[in-house]
HTML snippet that shows the backbone in 3Dmol.js (N, CA, C, O; Angstrom):
<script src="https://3Dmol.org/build/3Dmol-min.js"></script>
<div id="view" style="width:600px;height:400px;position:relative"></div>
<script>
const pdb = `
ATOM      1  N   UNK A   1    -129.218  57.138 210.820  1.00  0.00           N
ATOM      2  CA  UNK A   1    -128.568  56.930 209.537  1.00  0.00           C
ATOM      3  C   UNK A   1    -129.639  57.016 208.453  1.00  0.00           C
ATOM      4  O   UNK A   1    -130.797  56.601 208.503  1.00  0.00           O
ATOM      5  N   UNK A   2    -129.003  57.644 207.459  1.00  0.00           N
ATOM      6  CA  UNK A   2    -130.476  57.955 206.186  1.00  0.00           C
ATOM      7  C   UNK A   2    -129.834  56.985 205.072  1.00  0.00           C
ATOM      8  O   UNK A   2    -128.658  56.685 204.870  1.00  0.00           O
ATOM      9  N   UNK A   3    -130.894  56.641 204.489  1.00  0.00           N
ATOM     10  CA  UNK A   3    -130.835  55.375 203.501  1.00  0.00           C
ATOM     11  C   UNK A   3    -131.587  56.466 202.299  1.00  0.00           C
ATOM     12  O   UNK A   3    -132.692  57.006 202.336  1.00  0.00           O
ATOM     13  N   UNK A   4    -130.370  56.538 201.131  1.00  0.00           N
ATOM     14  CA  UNK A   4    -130.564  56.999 199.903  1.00  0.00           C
ATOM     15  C   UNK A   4    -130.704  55.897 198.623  1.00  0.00           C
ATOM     16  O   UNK A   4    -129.939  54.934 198.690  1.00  0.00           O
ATOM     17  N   UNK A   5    -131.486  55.954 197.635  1.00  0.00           N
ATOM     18  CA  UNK A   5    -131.684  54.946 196.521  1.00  0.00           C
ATOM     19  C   UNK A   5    -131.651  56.002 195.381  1.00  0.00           C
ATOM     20  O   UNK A   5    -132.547  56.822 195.184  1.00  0.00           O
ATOM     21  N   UNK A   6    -130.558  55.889 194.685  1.00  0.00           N
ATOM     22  CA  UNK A   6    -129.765  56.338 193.684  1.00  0.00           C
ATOM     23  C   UNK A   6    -129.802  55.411 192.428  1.00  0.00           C
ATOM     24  O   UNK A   6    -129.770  54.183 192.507  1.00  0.00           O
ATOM     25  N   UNK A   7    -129.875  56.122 191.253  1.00  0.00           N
ATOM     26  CA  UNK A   7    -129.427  55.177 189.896  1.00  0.00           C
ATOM     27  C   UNK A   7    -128.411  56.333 189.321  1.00  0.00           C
ATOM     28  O   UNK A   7    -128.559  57.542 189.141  1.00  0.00           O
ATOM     29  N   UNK A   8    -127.354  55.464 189.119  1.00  0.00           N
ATOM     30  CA  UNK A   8    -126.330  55.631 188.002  1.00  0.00           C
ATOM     31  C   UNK A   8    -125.576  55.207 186.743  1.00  0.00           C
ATOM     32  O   UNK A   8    -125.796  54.016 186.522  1.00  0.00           O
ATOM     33  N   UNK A   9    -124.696  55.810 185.764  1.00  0.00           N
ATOM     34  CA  UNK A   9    -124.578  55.226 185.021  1.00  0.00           C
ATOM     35  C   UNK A   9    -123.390  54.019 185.349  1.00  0.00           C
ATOM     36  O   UNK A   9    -122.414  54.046 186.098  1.00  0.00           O
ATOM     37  N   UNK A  10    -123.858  53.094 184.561  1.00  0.00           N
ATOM     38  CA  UNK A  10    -123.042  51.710 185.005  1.00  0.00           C
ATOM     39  C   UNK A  10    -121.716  51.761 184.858  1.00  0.00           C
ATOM     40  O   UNK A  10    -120.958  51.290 185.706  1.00  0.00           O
ATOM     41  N   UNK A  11    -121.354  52.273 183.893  1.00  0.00           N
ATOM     42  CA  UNK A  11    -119.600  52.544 184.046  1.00  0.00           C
ATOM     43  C   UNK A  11    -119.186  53.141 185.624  1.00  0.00           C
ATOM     44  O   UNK A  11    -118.272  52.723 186.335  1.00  0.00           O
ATOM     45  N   UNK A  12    -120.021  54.095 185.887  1.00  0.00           N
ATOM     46  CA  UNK A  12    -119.779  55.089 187.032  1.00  0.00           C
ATOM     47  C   UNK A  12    -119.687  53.909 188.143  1.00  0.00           C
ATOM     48  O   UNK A  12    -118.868  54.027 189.055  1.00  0.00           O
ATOM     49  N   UNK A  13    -120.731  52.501 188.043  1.00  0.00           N
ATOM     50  CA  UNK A  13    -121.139  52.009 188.886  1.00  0.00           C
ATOM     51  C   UNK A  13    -119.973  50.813 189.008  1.00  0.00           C
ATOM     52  O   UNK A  13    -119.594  50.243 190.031  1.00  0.00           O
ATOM     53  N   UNK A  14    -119.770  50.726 188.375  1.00  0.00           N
ATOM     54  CA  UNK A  14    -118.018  49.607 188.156  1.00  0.00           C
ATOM     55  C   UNK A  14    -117.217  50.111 188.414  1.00  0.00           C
ATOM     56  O   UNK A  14    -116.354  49.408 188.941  1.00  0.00           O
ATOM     57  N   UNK A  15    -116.922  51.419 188.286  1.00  0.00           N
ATOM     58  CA  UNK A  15    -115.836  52.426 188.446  1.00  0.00           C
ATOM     59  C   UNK A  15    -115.887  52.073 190.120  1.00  0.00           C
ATOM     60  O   UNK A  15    -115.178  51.241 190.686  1.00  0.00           O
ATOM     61  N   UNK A  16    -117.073  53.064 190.837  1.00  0.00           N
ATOM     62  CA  UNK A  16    -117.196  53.228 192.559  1.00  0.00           C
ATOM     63  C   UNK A  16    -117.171  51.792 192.934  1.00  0.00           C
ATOM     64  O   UNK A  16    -116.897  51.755 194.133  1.00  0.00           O
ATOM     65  N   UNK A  17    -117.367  50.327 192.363  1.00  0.00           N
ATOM     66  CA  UNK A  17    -117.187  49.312 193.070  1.00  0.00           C
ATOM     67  C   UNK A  17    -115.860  48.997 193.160  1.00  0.00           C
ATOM     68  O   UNK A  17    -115.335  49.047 194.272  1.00  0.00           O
ATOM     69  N   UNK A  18    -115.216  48.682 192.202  1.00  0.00           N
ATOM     70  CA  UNK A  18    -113.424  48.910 191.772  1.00  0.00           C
ATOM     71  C   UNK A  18    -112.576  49.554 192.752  1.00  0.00           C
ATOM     72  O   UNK A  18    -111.606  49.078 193.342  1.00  0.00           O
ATOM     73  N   UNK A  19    -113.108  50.758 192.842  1.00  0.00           N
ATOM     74  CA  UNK A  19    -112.184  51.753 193.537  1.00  0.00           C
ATOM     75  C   UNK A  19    -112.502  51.449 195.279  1.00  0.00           C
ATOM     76  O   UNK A  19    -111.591  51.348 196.101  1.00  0.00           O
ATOM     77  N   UNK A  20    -114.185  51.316 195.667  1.00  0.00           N
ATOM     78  CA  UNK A  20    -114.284  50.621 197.208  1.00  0.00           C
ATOM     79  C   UNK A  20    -113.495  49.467 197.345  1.00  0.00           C
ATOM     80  O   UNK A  20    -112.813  49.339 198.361  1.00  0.00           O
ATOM     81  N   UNK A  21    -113.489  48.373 196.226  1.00  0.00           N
ATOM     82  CA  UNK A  21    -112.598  47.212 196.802  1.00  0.00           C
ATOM     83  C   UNK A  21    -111.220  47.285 196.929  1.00  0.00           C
ATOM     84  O   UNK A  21    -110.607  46.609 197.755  1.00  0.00           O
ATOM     85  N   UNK A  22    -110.696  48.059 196.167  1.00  0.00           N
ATOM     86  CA  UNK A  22    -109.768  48.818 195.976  1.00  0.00           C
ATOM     87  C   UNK A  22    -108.809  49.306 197.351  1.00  0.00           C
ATOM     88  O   UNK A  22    -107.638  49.164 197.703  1.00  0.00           O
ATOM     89  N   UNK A  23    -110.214  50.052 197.962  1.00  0.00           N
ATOM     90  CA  UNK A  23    -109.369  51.026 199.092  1.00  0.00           C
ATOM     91  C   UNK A  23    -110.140  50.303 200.664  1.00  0.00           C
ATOM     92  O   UNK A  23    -109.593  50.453 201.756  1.00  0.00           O
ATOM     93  N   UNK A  24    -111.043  49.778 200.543  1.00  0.00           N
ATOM     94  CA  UNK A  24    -111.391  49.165 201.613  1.00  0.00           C
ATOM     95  C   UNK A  24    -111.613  47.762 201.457  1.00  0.00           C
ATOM     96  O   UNK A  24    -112.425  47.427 202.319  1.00  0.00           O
ATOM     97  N   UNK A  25    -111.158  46.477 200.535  1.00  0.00           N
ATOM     98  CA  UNK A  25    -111.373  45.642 200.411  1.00  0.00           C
ATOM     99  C   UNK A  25    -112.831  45.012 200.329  1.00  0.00           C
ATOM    100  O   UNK A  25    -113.665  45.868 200.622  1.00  0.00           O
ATOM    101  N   UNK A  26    -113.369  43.840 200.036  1.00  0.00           N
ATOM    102  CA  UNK A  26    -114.829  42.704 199.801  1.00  0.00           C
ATOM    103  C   UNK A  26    -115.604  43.207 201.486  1.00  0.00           C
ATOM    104  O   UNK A  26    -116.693  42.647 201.613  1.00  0.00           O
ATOM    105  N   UNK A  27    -115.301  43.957 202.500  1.00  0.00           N
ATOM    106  CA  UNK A  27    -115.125  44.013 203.219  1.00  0.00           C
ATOM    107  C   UNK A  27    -116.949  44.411 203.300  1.00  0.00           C
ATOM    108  O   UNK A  27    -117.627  44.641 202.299  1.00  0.00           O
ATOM    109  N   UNK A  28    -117.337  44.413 204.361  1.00  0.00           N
ATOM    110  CA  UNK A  28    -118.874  44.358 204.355  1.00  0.00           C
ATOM    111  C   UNK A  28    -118.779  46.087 204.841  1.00  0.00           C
ATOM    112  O   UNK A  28    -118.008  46.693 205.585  1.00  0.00           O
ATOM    113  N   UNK A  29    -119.865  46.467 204.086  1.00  0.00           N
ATOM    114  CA  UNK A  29    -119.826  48.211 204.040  1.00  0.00           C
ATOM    115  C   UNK A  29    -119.327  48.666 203.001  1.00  0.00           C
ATOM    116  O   UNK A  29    -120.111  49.422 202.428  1.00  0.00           O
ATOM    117  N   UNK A  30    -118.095  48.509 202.356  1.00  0.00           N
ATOM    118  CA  UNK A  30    -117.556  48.720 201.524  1.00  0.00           C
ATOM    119  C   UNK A  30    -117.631  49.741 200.468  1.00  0.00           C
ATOM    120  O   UNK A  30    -116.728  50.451 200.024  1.00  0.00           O
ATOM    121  N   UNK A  31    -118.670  49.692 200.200  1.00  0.00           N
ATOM    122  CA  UNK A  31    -119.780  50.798 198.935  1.00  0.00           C
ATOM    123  C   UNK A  31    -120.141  51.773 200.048  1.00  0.00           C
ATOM    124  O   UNK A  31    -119.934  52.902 199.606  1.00  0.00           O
ATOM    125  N   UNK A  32    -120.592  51.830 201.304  1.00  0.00           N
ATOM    126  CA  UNK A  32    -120.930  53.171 202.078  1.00  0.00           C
ATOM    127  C   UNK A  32    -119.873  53.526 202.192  1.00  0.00           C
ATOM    128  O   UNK A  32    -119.642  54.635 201.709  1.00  0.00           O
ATOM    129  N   UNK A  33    -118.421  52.597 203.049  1.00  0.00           N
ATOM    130  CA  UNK A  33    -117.472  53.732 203.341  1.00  0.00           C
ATOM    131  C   UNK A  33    -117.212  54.346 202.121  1.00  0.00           C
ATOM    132  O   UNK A  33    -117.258  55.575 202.177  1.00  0.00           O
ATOM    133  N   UNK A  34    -116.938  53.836 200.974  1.00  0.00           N
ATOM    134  CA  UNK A  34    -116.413  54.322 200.054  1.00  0.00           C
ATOM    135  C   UNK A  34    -116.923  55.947 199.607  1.00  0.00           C
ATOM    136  O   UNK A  34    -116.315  56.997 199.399  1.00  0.00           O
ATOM    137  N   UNK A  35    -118.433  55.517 199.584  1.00  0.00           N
ATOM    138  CA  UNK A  35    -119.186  56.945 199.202  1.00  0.00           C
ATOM    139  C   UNK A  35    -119.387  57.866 200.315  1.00  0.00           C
ATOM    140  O   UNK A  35    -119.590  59.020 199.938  1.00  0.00           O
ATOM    141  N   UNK A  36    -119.388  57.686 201.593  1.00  0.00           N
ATOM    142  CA  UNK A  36    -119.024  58.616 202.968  1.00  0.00           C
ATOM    143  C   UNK A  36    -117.205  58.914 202.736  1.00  0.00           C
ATOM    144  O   UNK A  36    -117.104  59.879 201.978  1.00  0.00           O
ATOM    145  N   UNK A  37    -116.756  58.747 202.868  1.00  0.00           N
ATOM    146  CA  UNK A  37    -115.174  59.095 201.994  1.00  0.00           C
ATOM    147  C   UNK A  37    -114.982  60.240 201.367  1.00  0.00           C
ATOM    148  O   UNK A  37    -114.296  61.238 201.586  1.00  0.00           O
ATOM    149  N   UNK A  38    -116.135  59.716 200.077  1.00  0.00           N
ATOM    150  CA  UNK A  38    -116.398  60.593 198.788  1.00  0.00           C
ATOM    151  C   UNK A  38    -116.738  62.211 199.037  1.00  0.00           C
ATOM    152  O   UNK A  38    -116.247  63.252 198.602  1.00  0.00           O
ATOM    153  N   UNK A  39    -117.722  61.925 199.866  1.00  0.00           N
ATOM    154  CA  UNK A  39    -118.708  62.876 200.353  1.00  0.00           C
ATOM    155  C   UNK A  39    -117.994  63.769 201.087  1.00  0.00           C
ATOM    156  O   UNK A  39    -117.811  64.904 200.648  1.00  0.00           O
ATOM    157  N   UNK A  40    -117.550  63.415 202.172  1.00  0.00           N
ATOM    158  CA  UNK A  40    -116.488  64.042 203.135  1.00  0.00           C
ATOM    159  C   UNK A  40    -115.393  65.088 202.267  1.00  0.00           C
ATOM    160  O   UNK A  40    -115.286  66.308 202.149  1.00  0.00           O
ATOM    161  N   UNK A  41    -114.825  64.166 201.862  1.00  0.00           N
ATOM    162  CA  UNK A  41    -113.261  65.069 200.998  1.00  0.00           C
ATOM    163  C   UNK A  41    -113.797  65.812 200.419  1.00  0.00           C
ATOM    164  O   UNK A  41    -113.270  66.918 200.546  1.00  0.00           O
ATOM    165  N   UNK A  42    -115.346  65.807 199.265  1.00  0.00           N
ATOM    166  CA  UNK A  42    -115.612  66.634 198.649  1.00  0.00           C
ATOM    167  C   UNK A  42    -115.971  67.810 199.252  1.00  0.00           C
ATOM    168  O   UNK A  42    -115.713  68.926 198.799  1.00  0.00           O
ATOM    169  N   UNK A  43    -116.784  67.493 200.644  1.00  0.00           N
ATOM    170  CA  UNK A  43    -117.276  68.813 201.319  1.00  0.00           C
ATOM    171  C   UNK A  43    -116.164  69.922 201.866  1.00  0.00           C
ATOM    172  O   UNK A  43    -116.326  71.139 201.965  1.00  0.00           O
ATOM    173  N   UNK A  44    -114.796  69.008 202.245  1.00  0.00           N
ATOM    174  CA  UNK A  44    -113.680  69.654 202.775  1.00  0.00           C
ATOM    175  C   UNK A  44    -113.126  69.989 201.402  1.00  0.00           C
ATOM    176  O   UNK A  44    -113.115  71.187 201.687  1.00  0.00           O
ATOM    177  N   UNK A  45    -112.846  69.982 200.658  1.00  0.00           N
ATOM    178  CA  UNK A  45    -112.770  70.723 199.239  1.00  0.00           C
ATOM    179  C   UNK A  45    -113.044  71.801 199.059  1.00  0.00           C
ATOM    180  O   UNK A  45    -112.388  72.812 198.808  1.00  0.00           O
ATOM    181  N   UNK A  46    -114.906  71.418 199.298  1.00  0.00           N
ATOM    182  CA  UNK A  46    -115.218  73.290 199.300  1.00  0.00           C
ATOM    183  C   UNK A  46    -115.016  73.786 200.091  1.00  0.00           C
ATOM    184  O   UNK A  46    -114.862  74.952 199.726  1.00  0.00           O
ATOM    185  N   UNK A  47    -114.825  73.679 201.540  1.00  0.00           N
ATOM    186  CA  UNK A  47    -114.721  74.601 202.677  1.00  0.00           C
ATOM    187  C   UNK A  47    -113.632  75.268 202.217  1.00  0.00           C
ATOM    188  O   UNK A  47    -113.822  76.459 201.972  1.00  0.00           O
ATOM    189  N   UNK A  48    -111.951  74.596 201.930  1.00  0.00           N
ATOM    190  CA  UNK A  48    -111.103  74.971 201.378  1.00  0.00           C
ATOM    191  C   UNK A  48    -111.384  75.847 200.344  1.00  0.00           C
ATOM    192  O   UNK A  48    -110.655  76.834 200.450  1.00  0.00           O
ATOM    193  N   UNK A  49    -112.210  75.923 199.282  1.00  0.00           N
ATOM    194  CA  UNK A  49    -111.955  76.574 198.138  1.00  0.00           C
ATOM    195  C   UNK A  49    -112.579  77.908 198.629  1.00  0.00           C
ATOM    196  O   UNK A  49    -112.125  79.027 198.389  1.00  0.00           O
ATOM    197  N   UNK A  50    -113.567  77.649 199.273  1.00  0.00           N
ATOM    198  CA  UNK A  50    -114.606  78.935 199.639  1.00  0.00           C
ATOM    199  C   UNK A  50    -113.585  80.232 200.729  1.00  0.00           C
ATOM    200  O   UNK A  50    -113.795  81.444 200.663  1.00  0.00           O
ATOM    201  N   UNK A  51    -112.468  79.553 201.697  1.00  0.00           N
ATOM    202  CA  UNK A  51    -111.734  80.254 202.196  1.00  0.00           C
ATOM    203  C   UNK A  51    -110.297  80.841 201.071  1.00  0.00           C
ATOM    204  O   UNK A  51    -109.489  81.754 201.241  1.00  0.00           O
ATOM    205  N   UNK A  52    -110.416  80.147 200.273  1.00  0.00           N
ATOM    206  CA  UNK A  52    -109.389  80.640 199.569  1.00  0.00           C
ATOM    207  C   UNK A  52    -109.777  81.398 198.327  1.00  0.00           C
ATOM    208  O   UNK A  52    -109.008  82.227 197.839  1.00  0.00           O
ATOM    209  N   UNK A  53    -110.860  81.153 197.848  1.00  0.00           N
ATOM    210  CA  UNK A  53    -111.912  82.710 197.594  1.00  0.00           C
ATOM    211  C   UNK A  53    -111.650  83.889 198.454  1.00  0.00           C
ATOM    212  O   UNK A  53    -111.261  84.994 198.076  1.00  0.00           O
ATOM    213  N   UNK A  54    -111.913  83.509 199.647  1.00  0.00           N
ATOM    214  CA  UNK A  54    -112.395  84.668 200.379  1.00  0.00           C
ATOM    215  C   UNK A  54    -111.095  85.458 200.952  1.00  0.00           C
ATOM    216  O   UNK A  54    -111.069  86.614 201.374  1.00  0.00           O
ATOM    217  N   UNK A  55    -109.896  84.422 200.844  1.00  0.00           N
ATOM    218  CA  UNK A  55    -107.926  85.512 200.922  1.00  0.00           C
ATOM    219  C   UNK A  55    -108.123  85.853 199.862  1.00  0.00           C
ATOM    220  O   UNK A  55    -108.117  87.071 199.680  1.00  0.00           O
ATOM    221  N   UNK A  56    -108.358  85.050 198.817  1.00  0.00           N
ATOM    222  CA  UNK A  56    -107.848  86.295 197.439  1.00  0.00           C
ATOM    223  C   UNK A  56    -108.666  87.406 197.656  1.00  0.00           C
ATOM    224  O   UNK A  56    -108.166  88.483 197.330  1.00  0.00           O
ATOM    225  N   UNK A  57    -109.805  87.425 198.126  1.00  0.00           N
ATOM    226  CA  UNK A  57    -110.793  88.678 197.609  1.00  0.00           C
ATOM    227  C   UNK A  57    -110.234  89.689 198.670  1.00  0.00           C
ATOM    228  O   UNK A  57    -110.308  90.879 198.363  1.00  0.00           O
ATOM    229  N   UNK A  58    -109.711  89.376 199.822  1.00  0.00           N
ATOM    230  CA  UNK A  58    -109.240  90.339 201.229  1.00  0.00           C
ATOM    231  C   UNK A  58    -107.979  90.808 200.645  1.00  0.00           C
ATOM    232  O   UNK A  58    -107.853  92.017 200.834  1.00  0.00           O
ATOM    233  N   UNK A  59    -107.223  90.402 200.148  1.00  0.00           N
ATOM    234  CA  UNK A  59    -106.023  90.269 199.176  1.00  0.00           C
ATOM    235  C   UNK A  59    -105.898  91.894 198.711  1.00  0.00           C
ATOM    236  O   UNK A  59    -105.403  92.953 199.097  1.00  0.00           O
ATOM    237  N   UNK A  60    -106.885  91.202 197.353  1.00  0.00           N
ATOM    238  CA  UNK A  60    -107.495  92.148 196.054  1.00  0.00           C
ATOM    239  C   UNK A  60    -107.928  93.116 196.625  1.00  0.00           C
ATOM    240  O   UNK A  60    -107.419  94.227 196.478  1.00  0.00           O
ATOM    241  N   UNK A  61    -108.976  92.886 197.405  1.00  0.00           N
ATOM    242  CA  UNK A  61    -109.605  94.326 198.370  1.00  0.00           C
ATOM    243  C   UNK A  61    -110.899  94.315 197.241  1.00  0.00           C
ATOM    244  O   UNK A  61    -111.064  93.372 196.468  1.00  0.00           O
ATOM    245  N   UNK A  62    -111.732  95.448 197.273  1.00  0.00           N
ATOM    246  CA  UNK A  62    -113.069  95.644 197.311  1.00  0.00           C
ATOM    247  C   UNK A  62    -113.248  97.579 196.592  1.00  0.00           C
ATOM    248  O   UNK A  62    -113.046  98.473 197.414  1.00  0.00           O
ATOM    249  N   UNK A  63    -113.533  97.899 195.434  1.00  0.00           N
ATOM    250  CA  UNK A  63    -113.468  98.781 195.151  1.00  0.00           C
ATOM    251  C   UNK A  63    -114.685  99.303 195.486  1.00  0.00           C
ATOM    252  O   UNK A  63    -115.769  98.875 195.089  1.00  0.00           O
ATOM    253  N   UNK A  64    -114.508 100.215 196.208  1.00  0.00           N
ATOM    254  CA  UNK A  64    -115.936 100.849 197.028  1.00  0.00           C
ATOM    255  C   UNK A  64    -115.842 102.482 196.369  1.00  0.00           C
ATOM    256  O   UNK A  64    -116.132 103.450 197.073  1.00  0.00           O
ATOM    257  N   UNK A  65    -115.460 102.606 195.137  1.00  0.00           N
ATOM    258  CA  UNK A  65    -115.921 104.227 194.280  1.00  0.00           C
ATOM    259  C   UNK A  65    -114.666 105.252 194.674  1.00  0.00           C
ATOM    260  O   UNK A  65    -114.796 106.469 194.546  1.00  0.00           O
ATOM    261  N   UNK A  66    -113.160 104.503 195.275  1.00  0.00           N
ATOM    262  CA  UNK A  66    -112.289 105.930 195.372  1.00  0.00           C
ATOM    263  C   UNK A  66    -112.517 106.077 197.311  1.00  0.00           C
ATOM    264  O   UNK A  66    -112.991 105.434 198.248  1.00  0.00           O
ATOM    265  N   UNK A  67    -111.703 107.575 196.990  1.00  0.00           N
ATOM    266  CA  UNK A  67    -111.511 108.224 198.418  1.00  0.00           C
ATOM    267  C   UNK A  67    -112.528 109.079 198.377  1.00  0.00           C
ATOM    268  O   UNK A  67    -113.211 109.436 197.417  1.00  0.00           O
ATOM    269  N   UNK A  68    -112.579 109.423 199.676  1.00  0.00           N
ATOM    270  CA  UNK A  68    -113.310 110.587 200.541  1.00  0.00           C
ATOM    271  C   UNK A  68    -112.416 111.857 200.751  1.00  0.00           C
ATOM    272  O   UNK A  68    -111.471 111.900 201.539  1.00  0.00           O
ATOM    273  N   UNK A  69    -112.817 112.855 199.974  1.00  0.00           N
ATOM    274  CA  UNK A  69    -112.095 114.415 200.236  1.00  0.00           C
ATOM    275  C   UNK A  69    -112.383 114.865 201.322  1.00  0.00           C
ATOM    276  O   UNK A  69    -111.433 115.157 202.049  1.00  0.00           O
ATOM    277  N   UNK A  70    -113.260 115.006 201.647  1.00  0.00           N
ATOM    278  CA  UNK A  70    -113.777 115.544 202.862  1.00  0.00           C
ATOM    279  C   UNK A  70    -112.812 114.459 204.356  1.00  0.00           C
ATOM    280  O   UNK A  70    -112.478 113.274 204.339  1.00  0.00           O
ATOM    281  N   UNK A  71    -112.631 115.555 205.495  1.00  0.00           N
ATOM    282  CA  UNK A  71    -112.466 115.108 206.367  1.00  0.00           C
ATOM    283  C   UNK A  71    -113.213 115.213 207.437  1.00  0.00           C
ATOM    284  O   UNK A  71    -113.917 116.220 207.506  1.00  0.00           O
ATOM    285  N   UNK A  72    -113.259 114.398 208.350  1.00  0.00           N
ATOM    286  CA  UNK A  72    -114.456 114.458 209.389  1.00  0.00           C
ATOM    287  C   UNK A  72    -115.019 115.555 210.018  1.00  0.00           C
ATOM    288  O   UNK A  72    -116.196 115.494 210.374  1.00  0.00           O
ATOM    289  N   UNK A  73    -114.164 116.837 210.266  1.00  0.00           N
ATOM    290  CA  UNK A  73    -114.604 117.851 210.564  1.00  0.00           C
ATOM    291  C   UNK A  73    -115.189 118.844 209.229  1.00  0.00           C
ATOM    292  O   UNK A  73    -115.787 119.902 209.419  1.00  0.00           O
ATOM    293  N   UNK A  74    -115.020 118.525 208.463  1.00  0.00           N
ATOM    294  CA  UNK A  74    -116.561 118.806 207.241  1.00  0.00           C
ATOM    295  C   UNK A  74    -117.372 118.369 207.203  1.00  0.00           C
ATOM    296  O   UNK A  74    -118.257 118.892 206.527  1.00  0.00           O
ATOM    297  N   UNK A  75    -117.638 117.108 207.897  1.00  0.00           N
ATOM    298  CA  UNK A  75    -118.709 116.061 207.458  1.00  0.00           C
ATOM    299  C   UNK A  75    -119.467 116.806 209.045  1.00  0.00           C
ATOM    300  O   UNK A  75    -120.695 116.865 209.105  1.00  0.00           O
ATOM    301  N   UNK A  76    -118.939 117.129 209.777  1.00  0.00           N
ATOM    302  CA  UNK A  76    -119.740 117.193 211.300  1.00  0.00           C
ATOM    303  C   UNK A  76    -119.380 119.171 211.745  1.00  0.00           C
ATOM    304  O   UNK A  76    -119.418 119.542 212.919  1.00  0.00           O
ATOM    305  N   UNK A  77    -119.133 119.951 210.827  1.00  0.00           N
ATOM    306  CA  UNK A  77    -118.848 121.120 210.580  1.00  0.00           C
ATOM    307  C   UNK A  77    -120.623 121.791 210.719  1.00  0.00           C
ATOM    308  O   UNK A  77    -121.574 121.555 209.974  1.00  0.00           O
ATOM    309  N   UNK A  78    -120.556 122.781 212.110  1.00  0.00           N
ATOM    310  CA  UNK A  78    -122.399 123.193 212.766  1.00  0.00           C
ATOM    311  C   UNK A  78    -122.259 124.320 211.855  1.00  0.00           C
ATOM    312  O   UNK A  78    -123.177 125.131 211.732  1.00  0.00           O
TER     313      UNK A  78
END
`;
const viewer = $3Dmol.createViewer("view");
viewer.addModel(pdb, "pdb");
viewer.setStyle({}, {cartoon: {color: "spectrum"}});
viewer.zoomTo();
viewer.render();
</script>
């Protein structure tokens, strides 16, 4: 387990205590689960957003300059 030492702004810091007692009660841990929680949903957020980037763009497709006139037996024509 890694031990981080953070400063924030104090509103922020009333806010994340509020909302841990909130959702996990006075409960001992309280402030980690809260911010492992945090952390989590946010990372699954992006995984989500980054795949749903990546349908729209398969979607949209990829403009690679047009067609090819030529057919393979021009391209390999002795």
């Amino acid at each position: 387990m890694g031990v981080i030492t953070i400063s924030i702004n104090d509103r922020i810091e009333r806010e994340l205590r509020r909302l841990a007692v909130t959702r996990f009660s006075k409960s001992r841990g309280h402030l980690k689960k809260a911010i492992t929680e945090a952390v989590e949903e946010w990372a699954e957020k992006r995984k989500e957003d980054v795949v749903t980037r990546s349908l729209e763009l398969l979607e949209k497709g990829i403009k690679m300059g047009g067609m090819i006139s030529k057919n393979r037996g021009d391209w390999h024509r002795r």
